[in-house]
Structure formats: C-alpha cells, structure tokens
C-alpha positions in Angstrom: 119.0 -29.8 144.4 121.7 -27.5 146.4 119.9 -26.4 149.9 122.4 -22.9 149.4 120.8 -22.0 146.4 117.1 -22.5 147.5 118.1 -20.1 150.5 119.7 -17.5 148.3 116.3 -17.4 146.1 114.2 -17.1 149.7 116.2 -14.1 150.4 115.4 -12.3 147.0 111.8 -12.6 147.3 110.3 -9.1 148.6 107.3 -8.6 150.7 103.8 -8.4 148.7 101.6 -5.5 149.9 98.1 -6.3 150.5 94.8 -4.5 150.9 94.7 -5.0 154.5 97.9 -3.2 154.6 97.4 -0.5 152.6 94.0 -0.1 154.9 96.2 -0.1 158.0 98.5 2.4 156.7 95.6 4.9 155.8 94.3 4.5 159.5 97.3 5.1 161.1 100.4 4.2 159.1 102.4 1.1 158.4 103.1 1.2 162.6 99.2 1.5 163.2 99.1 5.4 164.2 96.0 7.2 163.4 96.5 10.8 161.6 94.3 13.8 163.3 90.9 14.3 162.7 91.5 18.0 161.6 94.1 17.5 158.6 91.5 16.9 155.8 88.9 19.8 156.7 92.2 21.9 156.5 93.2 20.8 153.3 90.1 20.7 152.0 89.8 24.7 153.3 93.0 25.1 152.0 91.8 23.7 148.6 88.9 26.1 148.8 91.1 29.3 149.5 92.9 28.2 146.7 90.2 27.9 144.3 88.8 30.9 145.1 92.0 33.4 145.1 92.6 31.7 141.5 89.1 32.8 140.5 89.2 36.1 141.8 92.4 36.6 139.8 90.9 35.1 136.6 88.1 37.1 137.2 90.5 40.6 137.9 92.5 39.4 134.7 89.4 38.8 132.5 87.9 42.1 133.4 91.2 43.7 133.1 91.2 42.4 128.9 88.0 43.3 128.8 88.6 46.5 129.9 91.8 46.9 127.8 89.6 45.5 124.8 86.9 48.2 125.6 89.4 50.9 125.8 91.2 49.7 122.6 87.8 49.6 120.7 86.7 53.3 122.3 89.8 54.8 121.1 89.6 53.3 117.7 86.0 54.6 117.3 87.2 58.0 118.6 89.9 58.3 115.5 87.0 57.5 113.4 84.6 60.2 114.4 87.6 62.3 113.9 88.3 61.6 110.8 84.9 62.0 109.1 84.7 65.3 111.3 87.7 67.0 109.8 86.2 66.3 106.3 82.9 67.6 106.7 84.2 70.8 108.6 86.8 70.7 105.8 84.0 70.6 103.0 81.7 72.7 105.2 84.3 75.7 105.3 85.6 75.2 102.1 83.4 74.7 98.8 80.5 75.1 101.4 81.3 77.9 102.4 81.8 79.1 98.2 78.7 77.9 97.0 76.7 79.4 100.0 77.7 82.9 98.5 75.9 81.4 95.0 72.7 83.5 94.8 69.5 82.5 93.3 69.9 84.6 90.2 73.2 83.3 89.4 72.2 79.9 89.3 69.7 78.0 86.5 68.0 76.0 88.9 67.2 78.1 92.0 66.0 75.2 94.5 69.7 74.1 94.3 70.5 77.0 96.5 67.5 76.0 98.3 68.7 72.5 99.4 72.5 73.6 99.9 71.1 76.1 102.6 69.0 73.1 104.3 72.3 71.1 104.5 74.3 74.0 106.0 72.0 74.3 108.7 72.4 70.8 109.7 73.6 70.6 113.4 76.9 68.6 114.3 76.9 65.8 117.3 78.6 67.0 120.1 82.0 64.9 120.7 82.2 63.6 124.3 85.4 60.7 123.8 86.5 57.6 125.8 85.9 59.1 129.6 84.2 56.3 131.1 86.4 54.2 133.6 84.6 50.6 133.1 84.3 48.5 129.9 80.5 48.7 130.1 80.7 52.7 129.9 83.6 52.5 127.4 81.5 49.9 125.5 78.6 52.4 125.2 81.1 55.5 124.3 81.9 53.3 121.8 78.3 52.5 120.1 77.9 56.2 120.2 80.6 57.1 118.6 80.0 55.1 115.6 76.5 56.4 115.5 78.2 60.4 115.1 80.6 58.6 112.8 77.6 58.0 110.6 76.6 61.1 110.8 79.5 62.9 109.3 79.8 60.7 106.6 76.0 60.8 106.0 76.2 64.7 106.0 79.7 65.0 104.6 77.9 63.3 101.7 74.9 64.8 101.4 76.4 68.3 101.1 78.8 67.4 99.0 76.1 66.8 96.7 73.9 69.9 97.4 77.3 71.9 96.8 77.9 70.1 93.5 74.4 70.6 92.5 75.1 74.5 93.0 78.4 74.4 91.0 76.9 72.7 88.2 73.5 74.8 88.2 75.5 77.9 88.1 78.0 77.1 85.4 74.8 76.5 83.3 73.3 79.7 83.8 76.9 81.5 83.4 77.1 78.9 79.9 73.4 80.2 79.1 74.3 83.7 79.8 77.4 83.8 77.7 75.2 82.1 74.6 72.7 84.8 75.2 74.6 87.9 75.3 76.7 86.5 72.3 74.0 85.6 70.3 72.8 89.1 70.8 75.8 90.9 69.8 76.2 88.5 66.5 72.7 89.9 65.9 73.9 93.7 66.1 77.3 93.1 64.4 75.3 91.5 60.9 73.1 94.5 60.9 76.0 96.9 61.5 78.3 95.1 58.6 75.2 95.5 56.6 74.3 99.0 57.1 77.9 100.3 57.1 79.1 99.4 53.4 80.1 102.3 51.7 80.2 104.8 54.9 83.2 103.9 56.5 86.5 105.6 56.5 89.1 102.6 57.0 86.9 99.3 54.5 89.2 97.6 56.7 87.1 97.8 59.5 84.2 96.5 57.8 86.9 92.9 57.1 87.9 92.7 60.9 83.8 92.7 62.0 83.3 90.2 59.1 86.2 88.2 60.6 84.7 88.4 64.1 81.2 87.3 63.3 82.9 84.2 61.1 85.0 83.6 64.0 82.0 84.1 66.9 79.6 81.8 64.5 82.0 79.1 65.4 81.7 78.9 69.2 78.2 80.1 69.8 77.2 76.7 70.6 80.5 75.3 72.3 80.4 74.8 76.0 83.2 76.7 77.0 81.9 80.0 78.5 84.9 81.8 78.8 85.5 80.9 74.7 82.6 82.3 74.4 82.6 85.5 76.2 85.8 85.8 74.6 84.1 86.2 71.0 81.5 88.5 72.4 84.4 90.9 73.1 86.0 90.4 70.2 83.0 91.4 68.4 82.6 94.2 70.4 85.6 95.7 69.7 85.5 95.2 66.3 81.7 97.0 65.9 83.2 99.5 68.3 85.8 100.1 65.5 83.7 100.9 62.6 81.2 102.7 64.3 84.5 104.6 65.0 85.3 104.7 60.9 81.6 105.4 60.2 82.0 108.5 62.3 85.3 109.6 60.8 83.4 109.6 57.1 80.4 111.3 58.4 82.6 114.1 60.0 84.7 114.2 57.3 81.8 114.5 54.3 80.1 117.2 56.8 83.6 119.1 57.1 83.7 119.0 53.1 80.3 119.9 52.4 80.7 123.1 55.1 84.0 123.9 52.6 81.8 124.0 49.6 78.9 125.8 51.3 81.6 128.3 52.1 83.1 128.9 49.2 79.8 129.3 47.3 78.6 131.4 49.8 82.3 133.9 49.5 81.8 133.7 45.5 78.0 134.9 46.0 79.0 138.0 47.6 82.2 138.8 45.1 79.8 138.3 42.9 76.9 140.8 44.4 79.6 143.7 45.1 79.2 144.6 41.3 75.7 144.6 41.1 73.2 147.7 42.3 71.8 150.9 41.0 73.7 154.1 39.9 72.7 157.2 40.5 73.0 161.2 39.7 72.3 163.7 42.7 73.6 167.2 43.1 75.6 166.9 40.3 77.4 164.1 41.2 76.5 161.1 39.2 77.0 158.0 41.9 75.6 154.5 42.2 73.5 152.9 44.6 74.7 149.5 46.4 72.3 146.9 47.2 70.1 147.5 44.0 69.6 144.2 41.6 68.1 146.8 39.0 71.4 147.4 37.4 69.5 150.4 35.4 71.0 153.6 35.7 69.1 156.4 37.7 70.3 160.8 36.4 69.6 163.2 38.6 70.3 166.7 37.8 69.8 170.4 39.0 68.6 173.3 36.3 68.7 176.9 37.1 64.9 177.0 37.5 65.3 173.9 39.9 65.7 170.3 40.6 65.1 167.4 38.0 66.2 165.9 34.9 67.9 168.6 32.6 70.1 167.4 29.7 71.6 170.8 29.9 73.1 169.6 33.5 74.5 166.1 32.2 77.9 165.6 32.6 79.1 166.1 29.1 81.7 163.5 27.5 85.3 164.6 27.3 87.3 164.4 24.1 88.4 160.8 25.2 84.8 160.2 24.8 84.6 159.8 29.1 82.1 161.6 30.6 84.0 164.6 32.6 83.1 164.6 37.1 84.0 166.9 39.3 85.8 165.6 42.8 83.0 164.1 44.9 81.7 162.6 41.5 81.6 158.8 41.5 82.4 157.0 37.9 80.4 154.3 37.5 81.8 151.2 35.2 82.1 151.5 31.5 78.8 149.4 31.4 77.0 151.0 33.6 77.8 154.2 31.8 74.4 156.3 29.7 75.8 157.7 26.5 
C-alpha cells in the first residue's frame, strides 16, 4: 500500500457534526458565546406585531368587500324598485287614469268600477335609497327595498286587472246597448215598410228601407259595436227617407183634392148666377137674385091702383119680344110668361 495515498484520503475526509455541537452552537455559537437573553421575547413581540397588523388589514380588507358587496347589492335593489315604480305610475296615469273616468252606468257590471277605485286609492312606499354608510345599514336598505319592489309589482298587477275588468265590462254594456237600440229601430223600420206600401211618393224609398233591415238582420248579433251602430244609422236614414216620401204623397193628394174642392166649388156658383126669381114692379118687369124658385113673379100698376092688371103687361112686340121701357130688366127667353 503507498503511505502518500493513504495521507491524501485523510485530507479529504471532512469534519462530522455532532449533537453536542450543534448544542454548543445554540448556547453560544461554534466559539462558545452565549446570545442575549432579550432576542427571543423581541422576536417573538415582533412576530406578534406582525400577526396582528396582518389581521387588522385582513379584517379592513374584508369589511371593505363587504362593504363594496353591500353597496353593490343596495344599488342593484334600488334599480329594481325603480323599475316596477315607473310602471305602476306609468299604468296608474295612463289606462288608470282612463278607466277611472268609466262611470257606473257605462259599465255592465258596476262593482268593476267599485274595485278599480279601491286599487287607485292604494298608497305607494316612500323611496328612501342606499344612504347608509356601513354594510349592516346598506344590508337592511337593501331587504327593504325588495319588500317595496314587491309591492309595485303586486299593485302594478292588481290594477292592471281591476282596469281590465273596467275595459271589458264597459265594452259589454256599449255591445249590449248597440244590440238594444238596433234591435229597436229593426222593430220600427218593419212596421214602417209595412204601413207605408202604397203611400209613398218615391217606391224607391220603400226598396232602400227593405235593403237596410236585410242588411241590419245580418249584424244584430255580431260583436262588433261600431258595425252595429253603423246599421242602426243606416236604418235611420233610410226610415227618415220615406217618412220623407210618405209626406210628399200626403201633401200632394191634399194639394189635389183642395184643386178639386175648388173647382167644384167655382162651377157651383157659375152655375147659381142663373138661378133666382123674376119679378114685375112699377112697371118694370125684373128678376130677383138669390131665389131657387125659378117661377116668375108680375107686378103691375092699374089706374085704380096697385096689383096684377093684364091691361098693364108689357105687351109682345111684332118680333113676338115683350116691349120694356129703359130701367126695364129682360129676363131670359125661359124665364119669359107668354
């Protein structure tokens, strides 16, 4: 064996720790100094410090998200109260506000108008927001506003329906209504295209009423009011007409029958001017008007007085005419005595 190689292999070889060492070096160090009696309780203050700085920032921190979380939520519950506000004011001043001016007659089903007015009485939370500073105070804002959330929608709903019940309950009435009054004027037309054959004017009349009732007997039981009140008119104008022709004939027969009354009445007296009594006075043989006698009255004077004389006659000339002096009147050849 070669003594240099056994020394070189000695050489390599490092020193083994031990525990006595390490306990030596805890104590004091490798040299056998002691460290001071105050390092540990300062670390372990330091330590402390430590831990609690890092929880009073992990505390700030996790109230600060909660905080941010509360706000977050608040403002999220605020846009939703909103929301369901502005519909229900919207509905509330809109077909609300339409149906409120419904009144009880107009309507088939009166307590309709009854609830809607119950609804529109209702009173509306007052909004208060997000203005509380900690997360507890936000946290409660928030409850609360959901709870007025509810509300709105609950309402916003509830009149919706009251208002829909008016709509409906007044579009049956107007539907009634419009049956009613046509019904009534079918009625009246049938009695009128009846009565008025043969004392009309314009027959043509009399067609466009028979047209309308055909015409009206086809949408009396529709649904469609304004369809319907629409064929009530038309009837309407067409009665209206020949009531109109009914009174042209009847002023026309009574203008007709006052023409023959008329005539009759100028050929009556034409006919009376020639009828009377004649009469002799003075000497003058006349004849009286207004007599239906026709006989022929002489009246003569004598020389011993008044009264009939055939010496006094008017004597006949040679024509065979009875002769007159000038205020004598000559009667016509038949009412002439011979």
């Amino acid at each position: 064996m070669n003594p240099e190689n056994e020394i070189d292999k000695t050489e390599a070889l490092e020193p083994v720790e031990t525990a006595a060492a390490n306990v030596a070096e805890a104590r004091g160090g490798v040299d056998g100094r002691k460290r001071p009696k105050w390092l540990l309780p300062l670390i372990a203050v330091v330590c402390a410090v430590v831990l609690v700085v890092a929880g009073v920032v992990g505390w700030n921190m996790y109230r600060g998200a909660k905080l941010a979380e509360a706000k977050e939520a608040c403002a999220t519950a605020a846009d939703g109260v909103r929301s369901q506000a502005n519909e229900y004011n919207a509905l509330l001043n809109g077909d609300a506000a339409d149906a409120a001016a419904v009144k009880a007659e107009q309507v088939k089903d009166a307590k309709t108008v009854e609830s809607l007015g119950k609804e529109l009485k209702a009173s509306a939370p007052e909004y208060e927001g997000c203005v509380a500073e900690d997360a507890k105070g936000l946290d409660a804002a928030t409850v609360k506003l959901g709870e007025q959330a509810d509300w709105y929608k609950t309402h916003e709903q509830s009149l919706s329906k009251a208002v829909r019940a008016v709509i409906e309950s007044k579009a049956a009435k107007t539907l009634e209504t419009a049956k009613t009054n046509l019904t009534a004027k079918l009625d009246e037309a049938s009695r009128l295209l009846a009565d008025s054959d043969g004392k009309v004017a314009d027959n043509a009349t009399r067609d466009a009423l028979s047209n309308a009732i055909d015409a009206a007997n086809g949408l009396k039981d529709g649904n469609d009011p304004a369809k319907i009140d629409g064929a009530r008119k038309t009837l309407e104008d067409a009665i209206n007409g020949v009531n109109a022709s009914v009174q042209a004939k009847t002023d026309a027969d009574a203008q007709a029958a006052a023409a023959a009354a008329a005539a009759a009445q100028a050929q009556a007296q034409a006919q009376s001017t020639y009828s009377g009594v004649s009469s002799y006075s003075g000497g003058a043989y006349r004849r009286t008007e207004g007599s239906t006698s026709g006989s022929n009255t002489y009246r003569g004077t004598t020389s011993g007085g008044s009264g009939p004389a055939a010496a006094s006659a008017p004597k006949p000339n040679l024509n065979g005419a009875y002769g007159c002096t000038e205020d004598c009147y000559v009667p016509p050849n038949n009412l002439i005595q011979h």
